[in-house]
Legacy VTK file of the C-alpha trace (Angstrom):
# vtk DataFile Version 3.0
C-alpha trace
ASCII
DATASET POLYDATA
POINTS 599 float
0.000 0.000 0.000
1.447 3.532 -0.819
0.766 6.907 1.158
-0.277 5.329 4.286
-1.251 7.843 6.668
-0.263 7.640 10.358
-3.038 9.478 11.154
-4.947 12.460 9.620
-3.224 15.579 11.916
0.547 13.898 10.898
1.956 14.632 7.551
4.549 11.739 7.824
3.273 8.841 5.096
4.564 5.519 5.166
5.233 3.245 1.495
4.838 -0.344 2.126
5.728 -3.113 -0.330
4.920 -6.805 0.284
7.425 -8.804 -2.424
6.683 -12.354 -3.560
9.122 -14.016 -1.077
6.750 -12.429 2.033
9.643 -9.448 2.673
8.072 -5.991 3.483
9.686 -3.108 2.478
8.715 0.241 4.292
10.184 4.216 4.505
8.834 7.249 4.856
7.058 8.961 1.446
9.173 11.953 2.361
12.885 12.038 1.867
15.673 12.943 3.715
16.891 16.519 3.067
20.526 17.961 3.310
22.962 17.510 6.097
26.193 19.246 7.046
29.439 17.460 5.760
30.975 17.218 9.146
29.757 17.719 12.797
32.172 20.693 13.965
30.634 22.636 10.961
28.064 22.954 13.356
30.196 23.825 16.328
31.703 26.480 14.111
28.256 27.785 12.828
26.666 28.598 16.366
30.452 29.840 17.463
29.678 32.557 14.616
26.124 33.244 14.637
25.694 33.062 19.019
29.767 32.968 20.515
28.538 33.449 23.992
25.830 30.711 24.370
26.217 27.955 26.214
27.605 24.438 24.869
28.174 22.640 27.842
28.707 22.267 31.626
30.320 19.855 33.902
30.429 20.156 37.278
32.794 21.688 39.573
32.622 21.846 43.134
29.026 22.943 44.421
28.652 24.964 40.979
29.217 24.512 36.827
32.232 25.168 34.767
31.125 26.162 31.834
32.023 26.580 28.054
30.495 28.661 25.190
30.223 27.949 21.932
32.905 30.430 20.889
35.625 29.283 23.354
34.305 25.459 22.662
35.132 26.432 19.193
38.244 27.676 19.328
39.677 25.463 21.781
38.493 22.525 19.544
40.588 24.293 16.586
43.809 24.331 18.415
43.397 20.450 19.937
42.727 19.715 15.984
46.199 21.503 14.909
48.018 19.462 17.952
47.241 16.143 17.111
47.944 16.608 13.375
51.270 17.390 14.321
51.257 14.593 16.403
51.151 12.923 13.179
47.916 10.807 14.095
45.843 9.587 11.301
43.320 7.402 10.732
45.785 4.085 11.036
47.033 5.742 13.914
43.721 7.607 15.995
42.948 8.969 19.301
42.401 6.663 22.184
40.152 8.183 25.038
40.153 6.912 28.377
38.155 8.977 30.477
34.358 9.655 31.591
32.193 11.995 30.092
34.058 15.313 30.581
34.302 19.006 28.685
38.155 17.848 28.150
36.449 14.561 26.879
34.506 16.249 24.625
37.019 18.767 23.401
39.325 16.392 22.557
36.977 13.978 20.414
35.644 17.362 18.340
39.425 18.182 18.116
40.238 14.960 16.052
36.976 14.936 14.274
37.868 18.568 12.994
41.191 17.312 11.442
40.020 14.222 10.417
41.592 12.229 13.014
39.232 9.177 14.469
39.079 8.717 18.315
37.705 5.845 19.857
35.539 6.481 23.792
36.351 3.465 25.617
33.932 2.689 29.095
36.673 3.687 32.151
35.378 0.181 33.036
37.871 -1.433 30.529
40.824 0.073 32.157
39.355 0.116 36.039
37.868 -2.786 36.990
39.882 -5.635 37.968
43.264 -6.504 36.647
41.967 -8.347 33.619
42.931 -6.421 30.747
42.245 -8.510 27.868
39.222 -6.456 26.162
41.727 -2.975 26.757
44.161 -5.190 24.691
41.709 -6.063 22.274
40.669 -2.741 21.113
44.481 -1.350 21.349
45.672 -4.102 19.021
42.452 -3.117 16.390
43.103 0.128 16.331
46.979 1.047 16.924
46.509 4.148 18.778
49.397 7.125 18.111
48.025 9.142 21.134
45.795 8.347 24.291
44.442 10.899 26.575
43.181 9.769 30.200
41.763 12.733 32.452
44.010 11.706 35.441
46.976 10.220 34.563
47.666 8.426 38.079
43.839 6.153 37.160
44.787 4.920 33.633
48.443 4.950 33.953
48.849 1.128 35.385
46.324 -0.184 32.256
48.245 2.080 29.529
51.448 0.850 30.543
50.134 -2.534 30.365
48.829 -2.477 26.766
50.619 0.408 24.909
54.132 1.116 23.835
55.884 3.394 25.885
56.133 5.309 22.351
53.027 6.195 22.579
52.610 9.540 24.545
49.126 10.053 27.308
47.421 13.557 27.152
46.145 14.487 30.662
44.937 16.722 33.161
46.819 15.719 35.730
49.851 13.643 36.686
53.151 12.551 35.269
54.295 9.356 33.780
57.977 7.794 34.042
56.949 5.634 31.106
55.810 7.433 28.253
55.758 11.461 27.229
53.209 13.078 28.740
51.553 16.092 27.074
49.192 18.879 28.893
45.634 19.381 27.732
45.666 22.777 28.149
49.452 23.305 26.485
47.324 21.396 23.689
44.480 23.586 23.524
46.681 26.489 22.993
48.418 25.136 19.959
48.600 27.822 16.899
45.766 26.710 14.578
48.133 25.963 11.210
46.938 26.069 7.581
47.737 22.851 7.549
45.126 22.473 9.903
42.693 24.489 8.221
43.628 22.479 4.681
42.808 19.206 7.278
39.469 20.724 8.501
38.470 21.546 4.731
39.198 18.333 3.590
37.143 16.729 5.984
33.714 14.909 4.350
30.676 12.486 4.747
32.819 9.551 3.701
35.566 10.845 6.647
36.009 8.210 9.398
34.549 10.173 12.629
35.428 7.772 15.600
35.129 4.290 16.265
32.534 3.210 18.585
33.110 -0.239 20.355
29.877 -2.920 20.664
30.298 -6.578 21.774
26.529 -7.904 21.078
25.790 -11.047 22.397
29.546 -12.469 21.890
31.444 -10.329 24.413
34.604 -9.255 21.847
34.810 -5.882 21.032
34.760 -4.897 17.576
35.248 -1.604 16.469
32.345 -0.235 14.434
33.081 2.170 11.603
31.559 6.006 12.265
31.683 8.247 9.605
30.883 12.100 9.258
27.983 11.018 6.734
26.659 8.666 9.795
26.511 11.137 12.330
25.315 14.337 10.492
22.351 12.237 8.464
21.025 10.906 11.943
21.352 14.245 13.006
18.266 15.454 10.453
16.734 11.995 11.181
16.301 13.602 14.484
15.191 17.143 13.869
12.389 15.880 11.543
11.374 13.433 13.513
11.659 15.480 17.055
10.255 19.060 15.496
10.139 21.255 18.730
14.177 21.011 18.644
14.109 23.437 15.459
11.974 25.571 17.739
13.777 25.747 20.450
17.682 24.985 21.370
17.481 21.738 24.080
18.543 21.824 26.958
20.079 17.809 27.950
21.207 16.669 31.418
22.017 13.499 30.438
24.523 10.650 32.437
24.657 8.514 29.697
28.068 7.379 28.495
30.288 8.583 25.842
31.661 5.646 24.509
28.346 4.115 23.717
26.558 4.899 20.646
22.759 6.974 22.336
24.809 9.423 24.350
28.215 9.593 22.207
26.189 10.124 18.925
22.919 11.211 19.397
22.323 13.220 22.432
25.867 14.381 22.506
26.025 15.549 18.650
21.925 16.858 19.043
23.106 19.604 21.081
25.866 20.513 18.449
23.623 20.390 15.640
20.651 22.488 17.526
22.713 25.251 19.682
21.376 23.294 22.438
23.163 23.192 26.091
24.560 20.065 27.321
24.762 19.397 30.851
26.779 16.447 31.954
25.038 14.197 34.486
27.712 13.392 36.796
25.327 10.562 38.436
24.075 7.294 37.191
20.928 5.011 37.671
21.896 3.608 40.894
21.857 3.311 44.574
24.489 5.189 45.078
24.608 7.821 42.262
21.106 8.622 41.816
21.830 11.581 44.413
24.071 13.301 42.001
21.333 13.265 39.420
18.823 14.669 41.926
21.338 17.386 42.824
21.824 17.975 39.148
17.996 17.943 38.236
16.862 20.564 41.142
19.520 22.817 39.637
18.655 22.600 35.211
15.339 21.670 33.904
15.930 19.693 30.726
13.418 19.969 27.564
14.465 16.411 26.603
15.214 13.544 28.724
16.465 10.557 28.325
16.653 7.440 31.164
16.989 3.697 31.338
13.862 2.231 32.689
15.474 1.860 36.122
16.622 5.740 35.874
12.870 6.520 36.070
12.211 4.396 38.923
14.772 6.132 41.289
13.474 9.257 39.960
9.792 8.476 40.368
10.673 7.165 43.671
11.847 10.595 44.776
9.686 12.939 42.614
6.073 11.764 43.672
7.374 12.455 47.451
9.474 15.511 45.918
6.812 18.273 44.619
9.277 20.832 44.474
11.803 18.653 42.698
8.826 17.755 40.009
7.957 20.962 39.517
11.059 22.128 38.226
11.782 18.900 36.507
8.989 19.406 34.144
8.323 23.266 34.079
9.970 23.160 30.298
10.095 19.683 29.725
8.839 18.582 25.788
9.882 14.453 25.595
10.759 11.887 27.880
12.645 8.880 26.338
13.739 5.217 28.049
15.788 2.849 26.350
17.982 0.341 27.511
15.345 -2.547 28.517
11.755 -2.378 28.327
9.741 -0.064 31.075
7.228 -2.143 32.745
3.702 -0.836 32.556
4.058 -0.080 36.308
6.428 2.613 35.955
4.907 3.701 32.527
1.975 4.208 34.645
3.535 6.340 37.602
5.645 8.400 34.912
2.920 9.056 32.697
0.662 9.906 35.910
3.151 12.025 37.280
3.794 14.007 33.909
-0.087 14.742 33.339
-0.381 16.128 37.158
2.851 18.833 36.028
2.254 19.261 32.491
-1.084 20.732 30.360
-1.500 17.277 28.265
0.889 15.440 29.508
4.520 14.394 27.796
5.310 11.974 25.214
7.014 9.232 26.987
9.411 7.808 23.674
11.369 5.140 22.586
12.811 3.211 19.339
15.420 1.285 18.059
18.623 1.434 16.523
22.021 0.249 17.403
25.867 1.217 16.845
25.621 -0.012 13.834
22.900 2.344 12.413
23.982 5.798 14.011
22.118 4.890 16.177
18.457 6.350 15.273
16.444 4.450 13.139
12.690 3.472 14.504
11.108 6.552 16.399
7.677 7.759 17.474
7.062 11.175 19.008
3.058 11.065 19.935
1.819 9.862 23.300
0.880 6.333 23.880
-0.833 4.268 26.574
1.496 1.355 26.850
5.616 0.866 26.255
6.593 -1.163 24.097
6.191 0.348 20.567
9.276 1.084 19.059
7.323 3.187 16.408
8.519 3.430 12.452
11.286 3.848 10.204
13.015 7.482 10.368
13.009 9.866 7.152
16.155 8.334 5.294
15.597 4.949 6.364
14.211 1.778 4.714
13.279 -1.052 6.743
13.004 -4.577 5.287
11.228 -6.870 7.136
12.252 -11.211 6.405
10.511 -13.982 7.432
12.452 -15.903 9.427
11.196 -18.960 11.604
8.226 -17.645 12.203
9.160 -14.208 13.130
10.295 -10.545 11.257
14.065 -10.047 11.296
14.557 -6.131 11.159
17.656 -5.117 8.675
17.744 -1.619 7.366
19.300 1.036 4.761
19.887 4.515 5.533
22.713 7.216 5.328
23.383 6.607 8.849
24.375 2.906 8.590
28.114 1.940 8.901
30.344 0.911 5.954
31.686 -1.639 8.278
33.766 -2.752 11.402
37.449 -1.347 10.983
39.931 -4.009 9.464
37.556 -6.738 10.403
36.249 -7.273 6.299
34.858 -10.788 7.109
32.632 -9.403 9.706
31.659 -6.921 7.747
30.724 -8.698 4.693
28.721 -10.960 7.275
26.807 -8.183 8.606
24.746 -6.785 5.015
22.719 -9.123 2.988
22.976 -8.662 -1.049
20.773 -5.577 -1.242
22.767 -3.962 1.120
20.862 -3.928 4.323
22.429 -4.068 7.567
21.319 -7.315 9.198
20.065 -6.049 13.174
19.524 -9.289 14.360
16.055 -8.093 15.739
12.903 -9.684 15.326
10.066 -7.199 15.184
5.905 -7.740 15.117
3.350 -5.457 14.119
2.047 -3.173 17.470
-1.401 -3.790 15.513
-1.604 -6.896 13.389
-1.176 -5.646 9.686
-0.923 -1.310 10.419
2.188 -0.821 10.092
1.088 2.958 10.602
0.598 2.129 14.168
3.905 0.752 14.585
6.099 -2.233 15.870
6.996 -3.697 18.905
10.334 -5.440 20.209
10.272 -9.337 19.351
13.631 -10.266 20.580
17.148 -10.310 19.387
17.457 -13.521 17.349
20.397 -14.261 18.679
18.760 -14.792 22.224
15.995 -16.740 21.046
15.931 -20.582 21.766
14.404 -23.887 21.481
13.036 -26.415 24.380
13.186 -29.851 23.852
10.069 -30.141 22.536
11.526 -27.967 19.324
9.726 -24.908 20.259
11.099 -21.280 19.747
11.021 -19.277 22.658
10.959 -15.466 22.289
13.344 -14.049 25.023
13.215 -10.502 24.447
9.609 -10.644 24.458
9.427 -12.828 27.288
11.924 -10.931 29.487
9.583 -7.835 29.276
6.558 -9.344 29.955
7.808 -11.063 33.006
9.107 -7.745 34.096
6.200 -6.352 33.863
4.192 -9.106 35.565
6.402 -8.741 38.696
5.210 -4.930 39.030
8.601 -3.090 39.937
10.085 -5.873 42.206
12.609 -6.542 39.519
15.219 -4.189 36.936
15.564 -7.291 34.669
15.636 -11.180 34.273
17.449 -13.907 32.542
15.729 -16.819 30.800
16.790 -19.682 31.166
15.951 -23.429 29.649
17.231 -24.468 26.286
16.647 -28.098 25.244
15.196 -28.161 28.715
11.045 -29.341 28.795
10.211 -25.999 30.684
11.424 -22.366 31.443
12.896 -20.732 34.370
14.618 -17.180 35.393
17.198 -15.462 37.107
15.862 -12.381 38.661
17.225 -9.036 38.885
15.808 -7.598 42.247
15.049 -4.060 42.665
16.129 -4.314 46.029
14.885 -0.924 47.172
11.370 -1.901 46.604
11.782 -5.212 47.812
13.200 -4.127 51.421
9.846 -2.450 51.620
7.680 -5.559 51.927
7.253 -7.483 54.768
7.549 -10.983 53.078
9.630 -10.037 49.671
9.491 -14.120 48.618
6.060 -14.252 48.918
5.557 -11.118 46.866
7.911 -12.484 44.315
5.934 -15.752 44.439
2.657 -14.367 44.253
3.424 -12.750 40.635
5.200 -15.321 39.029
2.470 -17.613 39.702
0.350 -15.008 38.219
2.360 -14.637 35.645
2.475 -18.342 34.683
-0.931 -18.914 35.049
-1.352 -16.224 32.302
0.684 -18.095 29.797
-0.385 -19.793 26.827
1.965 -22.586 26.693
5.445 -23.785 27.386
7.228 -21.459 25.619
5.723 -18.097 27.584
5.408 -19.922 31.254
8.086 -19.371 33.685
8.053 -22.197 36.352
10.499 -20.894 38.749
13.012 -18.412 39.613
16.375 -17.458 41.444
17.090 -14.470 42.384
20.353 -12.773 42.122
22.657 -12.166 44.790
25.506 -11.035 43.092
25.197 -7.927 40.588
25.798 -8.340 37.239
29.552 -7.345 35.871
30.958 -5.918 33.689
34.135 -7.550 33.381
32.562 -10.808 32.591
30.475 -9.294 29.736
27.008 -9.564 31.978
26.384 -5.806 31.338
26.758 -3.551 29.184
27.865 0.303 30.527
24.697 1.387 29.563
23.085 -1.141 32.029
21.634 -3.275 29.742
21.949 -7.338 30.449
23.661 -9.369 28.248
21.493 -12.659 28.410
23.892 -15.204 26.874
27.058 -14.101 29.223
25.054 -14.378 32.266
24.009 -17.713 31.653
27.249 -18.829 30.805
28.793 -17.183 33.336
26.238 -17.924 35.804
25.955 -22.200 34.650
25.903 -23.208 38.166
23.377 -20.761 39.530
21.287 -22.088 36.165
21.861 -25.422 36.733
20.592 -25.051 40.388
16.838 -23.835 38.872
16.156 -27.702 38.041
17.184 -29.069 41.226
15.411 -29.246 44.736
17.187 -26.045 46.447
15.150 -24.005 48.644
16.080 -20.610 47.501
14.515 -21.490 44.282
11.139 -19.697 43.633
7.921 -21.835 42.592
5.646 -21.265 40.542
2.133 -22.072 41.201
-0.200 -22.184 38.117
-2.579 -25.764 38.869
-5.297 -26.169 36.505
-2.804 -25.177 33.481
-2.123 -27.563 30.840
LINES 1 600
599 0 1 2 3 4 5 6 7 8 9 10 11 12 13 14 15 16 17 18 19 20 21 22 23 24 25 26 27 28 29 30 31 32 33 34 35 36 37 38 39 40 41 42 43 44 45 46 47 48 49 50 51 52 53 54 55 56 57 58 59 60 61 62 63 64 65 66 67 68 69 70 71 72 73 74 75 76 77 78 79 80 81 82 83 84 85 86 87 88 89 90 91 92 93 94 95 96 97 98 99 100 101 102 103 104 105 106 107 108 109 110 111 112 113 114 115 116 117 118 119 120 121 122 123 124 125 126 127 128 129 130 131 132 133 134 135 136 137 138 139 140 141 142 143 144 145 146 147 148 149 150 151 152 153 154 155 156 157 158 159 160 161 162 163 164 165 166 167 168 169 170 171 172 173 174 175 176 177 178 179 180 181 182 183 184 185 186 187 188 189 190 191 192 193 194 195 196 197 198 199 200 201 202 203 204 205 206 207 208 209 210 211 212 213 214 215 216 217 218 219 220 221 222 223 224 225 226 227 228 229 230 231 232 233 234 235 236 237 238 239 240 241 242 243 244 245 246 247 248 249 250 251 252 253 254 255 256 257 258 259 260 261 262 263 264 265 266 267 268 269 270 271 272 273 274 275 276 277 278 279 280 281 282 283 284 285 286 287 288 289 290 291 292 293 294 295 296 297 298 299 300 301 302 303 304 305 306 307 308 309 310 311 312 313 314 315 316 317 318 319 320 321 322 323 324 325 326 327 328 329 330 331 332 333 334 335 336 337 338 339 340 341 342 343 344 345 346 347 348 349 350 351 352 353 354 355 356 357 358 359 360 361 362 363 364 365 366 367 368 369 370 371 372 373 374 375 376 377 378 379 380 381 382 383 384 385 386 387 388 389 390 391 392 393 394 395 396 397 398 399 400 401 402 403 404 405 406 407 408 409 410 411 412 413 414 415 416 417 418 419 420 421 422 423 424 425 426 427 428 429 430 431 432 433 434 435 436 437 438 439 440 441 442 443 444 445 446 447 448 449 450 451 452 453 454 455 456 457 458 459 460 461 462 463 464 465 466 467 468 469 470 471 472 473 474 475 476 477 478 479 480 481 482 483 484 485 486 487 488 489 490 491 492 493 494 495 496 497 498 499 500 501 502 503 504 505 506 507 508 509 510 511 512 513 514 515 516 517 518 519 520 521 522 523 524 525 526 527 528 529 530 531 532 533 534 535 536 537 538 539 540 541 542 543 544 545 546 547 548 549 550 551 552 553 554 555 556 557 558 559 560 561 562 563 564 565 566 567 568 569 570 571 572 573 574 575 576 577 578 579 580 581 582 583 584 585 586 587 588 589 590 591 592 593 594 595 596 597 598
């Protein structure tokens, strides 16, 4: 069907083709319309029209150290003339090791500006534990010429161990008996050359940006190709498909890392391209951080905001006690967006409640899908729904083709913003595209309504996740994992199916242990909904019989988590056999399920 409306007050149209072999094609009617040719044309741009706005702000004792786009600009020039006569190049980039940080950022833009890739590794890589075998992984893919580490004294016992002493650190702070050592702010103060200037010009779509690192399910990093083209196309993906940033600059806090491919493309670059403010987040989603995001929040009102599911919990958790706190949090906000793992209907609920009470009409509470791979934006919907779980439709620019495969819809797409490849890796690359050209995502998708795609898609699992019992049926885990989420109403982050070539299904559970230590009798309450749950399900393959719950977090050394906080199913069960194994035995701590009177 062509021209397919989404509905009659949105202008976006959606083509659909159904070809012989059962694969749907489907974009937008509308295409894609011009892009810069590099991302610091846009840093340069607001330097010239607005010098004294604000770019970003990190903080800095009990206030904000702050940088303008004019003195963002500049410095970003100078860093750009110092590593090209550092000789770097693209067989020889930037390594960054160091959390999200103004230097961070300066230094990243500096490269990009000259042409010079960097590649954001997670701190986590070079911090925890003494295993270094991932750090060495990525150094012997990409043969750095330069690293820079915030705080030399942190990074210094991991560079030593996988670098060259020939290859010099740029820091902050601290001295090195191993290796040259160069000052970031001798750096920022280099002449800008013509040499530099002849670099910046030269500078296009097909111009290798930075290298962004993703494991998937088989916990080796492998370095995925970002070019200018990428990052500037997903860039107008976003500003047609999110209109009120034309209208308005944003305003982000965000927390989310650098090195992974939402924050370090899309929020981080959205600010760039829009004259927006970034404010970095220096908390995370967690017991212990969630204070520095509160601190943070009662300070700057954001107009977009983006969260993991969890995020929104602690938040929640504060806010409906907190009316001051929610007050300010939405008195400009235009979009909330989760990603990460799906939200549970519970806190859908509560956010979408508490949103309404602060806000004329509520907010759109948003999602989608993309990965490194694709920029990352690709699926998007901006309007307000009553449930998660849509991931919405393709972006202006992209083409999604959906194959039959086993008796689902395996997502691959086309688009300006997909990657050539993975760097020096051609195998893998070849592996990733089918013969049209379309990057393979390894995600199943199904219709939100049966046969609209207008209205559409939901989340059907990553493929590679997906198993079979020993009865030879397919068992959804994506889909699965969510819905048992769900079912347990807040009492757990996440869970890990578990029960291939097995006759039934079982989980590990990830507790929310703040809500948990609330209830009198948290076993029974975990009990009580899993027996719902099961009762609920339609067979063997949706019916979770019993459950562990986990004692140990999940880490991010062995592969169980991703920076970002999502959970890597396959690493925890292999990582986790004997906890596994112990779900089909007779051991007490395991958690029954009773659903008598089901088949």
């Amino acid at each position: 069907m062509d021209g397919l409306a989404l509905n009659p007050d949105e202008p976006v149209r959606l083509v659909c083709q159904t070809r012989p072999d059962g694969a749907m094609i489907l974009h937008q009617e509308a295409e894609l319309g011009a892009f810069p040719r590099c991302i610091t044309e846009r840093s340069l741009h607001w330097a010239q029209v607005d010098p004294d706005r604000l770019w970003m702000a990190e903080r800095s004792g009990e206030g904000w150290s702050r940088m303008t786009y004019g003195a963002g600009a500049r410095a970003i020039e100078s860093i750009g003339a110092g590593l090209l006569a550092l000789g770097l190049t693209v067989e020889r980039p930037l390594l960054i090791l160091s959390g999200n940080s103004l230097a961070h950022a300066l230094m990243a833009l500096g490269a990009q500006h000259v042409g010079i890739p960097s590649a954001a590794l997670s701190p986590a890589y070079a911090l925890s534990g003494t295993d270094r075998a991932k750090l060495a992984d990525v150094v012997a893919q990409l043969t750095p010429g330069l690293v820079f580490a915030d705080h030399a004294a942190k990074y210094l016992p991991a560079i030593d161990a996988v670098l060259s002493a020939d290859v010099p650190l740029v820091c902050l702070t601290g001295e090195s008996a191993t290796r040259p050592v160069l000052r970031f702010d001798a750096l920022t103060a280099t002449p800008v050359t013509e040499a530099a200037r002849a670099a910046h010009a030269e500078v296009g779509p097909d111009t290798v940006a930075k290298f962004l690192f993703t494991s998937g399910t088989t916990g080796s990093p492998k370095a995925v190709i970002q070019t200018q083209r990428m990052l500037c196309a997903n860039q107008a993906m976003v500003a047609e498909a999110y209109p009120f940033l034309k209208e308005e600059p944003p305003v982000l806090v965000d927390w989310a890392p650098w090195n992974h491919t939402a924050s370090g493309n899309k929020v981080f670059n959205m600010a760039i391209h829009h004259g927006g403010s970034y404010y970095i987040d220096d908390g995370r989603p967690t017991p212990a951080d969630i204070g520095k995001t509160i601190r943070n929040l009662r300070e700057v009102a954001p107009t977009w905001y983006f969260n993991v599911p969890i995020g929104f919990q602690f938040l929640l958790d504060l806010m409906e006690q907190d009316e001051g706190l929610a007050d300010h949090f939405f008195s400009r906000l235009k979009m909330l967006m989760y990603a990460g793992a799906g939200m549970s209907q519970s806190v859908w609920d509560r956010l979408s409640a508490l949103a309404s009470r602060k806000v004329q009409g509520g907010v759109p509470i948003v999602s989608g899908l993309g990965a490194t791979e694709t920029g990352p934006f690709a699926l998007y919907y901006s309007d307000k729904k009553d449930h998660p779980g849509n991931i919405g439709i393709p972006a202006r620019g992209v083409v999604l083709k959906l194959v039959p495969q086993d008796g689902k819809l395996e997502a691959r797409l086309k688009s300006p913003s997909i990657t050539p490849g993975y760097w020096r890796n051609p195998a893998l690359t070849a592996g990733a595209f089918d013969d049209e050209g379309f990057y393979k995502l390894g995600d199943a998708l199904r219709f939100a309504v049966p046969g609209d795609p207008a209205a559409g898609f939901v989340f059907d699992g990553r493929l590679a996740e997906n198993f079979k019992l020993a009865t030879g049926t397919w068992v959804a885990v994506g889909a699965l994992r969510a819905g048992l989420v769900n079912a347990m109403g807040g009492l757990i982050s996440d869970a890990v199916i578990a029960g291939e070539e097995r006759d039934d299904l079982r989980a590990l559970l990830v507790p929310n242990s703040a809500r948990l230590r609330e209830l009198a009798d948290p076993r029974a309450a975990l009990a009580e909904r899993l027996s719902a749950h099961a009762r609920a399900a339609t067979g063997s393959a949706s019916r979770i019989v019993a459950a562990l719950v986990l004692e140990e977090p999940l880490s991010f050394d062995r592969g169980e988590v991703t920076d970002k906080g999502s959970v890597n199913q396959r690493a925890v069960l292999r990582e986790r056999a004997e906890l596994v194994a112990r779900l089909w035995t007779d051991d007490p701590g395991v958690i029954r399920a009773d659903w008598k009177g089901k088949p």
